[in-house]
C-alpha positions in Angstrom: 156.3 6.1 214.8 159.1 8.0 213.3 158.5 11.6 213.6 158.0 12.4 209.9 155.0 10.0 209.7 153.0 12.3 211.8 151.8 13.9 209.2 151.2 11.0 207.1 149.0 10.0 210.0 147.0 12.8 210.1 146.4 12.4 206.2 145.0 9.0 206.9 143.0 10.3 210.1 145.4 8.0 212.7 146.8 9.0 215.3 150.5 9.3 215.7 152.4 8.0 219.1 153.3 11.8 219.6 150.3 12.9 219.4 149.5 10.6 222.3 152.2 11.9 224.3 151.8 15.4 223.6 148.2 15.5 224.9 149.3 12.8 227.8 147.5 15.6 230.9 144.0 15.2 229.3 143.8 11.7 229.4 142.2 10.9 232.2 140.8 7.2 231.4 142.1 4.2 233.2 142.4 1.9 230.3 144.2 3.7 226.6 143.7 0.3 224.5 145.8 0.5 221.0 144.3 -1.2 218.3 145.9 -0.3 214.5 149.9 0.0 214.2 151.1 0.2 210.9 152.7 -2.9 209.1 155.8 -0.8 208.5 157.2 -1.2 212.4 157.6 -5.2 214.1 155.9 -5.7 217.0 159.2 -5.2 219.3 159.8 -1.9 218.1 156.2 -0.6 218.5 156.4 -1.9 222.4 159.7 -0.2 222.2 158.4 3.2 221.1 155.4 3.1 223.7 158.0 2.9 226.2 158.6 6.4 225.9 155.3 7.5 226.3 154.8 9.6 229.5 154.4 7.5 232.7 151.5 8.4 233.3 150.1 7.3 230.2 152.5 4.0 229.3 151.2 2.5 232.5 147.9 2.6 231.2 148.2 1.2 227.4 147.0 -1.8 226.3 148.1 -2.6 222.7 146.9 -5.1 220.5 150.0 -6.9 219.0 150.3 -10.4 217.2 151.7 -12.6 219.8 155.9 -12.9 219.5 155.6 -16.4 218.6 151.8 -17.8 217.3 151.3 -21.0 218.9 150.3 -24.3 217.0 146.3 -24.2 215.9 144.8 -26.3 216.8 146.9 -26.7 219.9 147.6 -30.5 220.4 146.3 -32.5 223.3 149.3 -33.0 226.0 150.9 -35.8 225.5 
């Protein structure tokens, strides 16, 4: 999300957050659901860069993050 991985992005056909938030007017979907972040950034700092997203648009995206702490598979029976 750092601004000189934009065009890294692009190279790789993703989208960058900027790109999101320069084109914020045109969206005019209910729902923006985030699916692919890269492995470089934790999950606290992607939902900190989304953050600054636009209001308009941060109200309306859904990302798709690993859970901050996975809970125990197969989850035991209470006790």
């Amino acid at each position: 999300m750092a601004p000189e991985d934009r065009e890294r992005a692009r190279d790789y056909a993703h989208i960058h957050l900027d790109d999101i938030a320069d084109r914020a007017s045109l969206f005019q979907n209910e729902t923006i659901v985030l699916t692919h972040f890269s492995l470089r950034y934790r999950p606290e700092e992607i939902l900190e860069a989304l953050g600054t997203l636009p209001a308009g648009v941060a109200d309306r995206v859904i990302p798709f993050l690993p859970r901050p702490t996975a809970p125990e598979w197969p989850v035991p029976p209470p006790a």
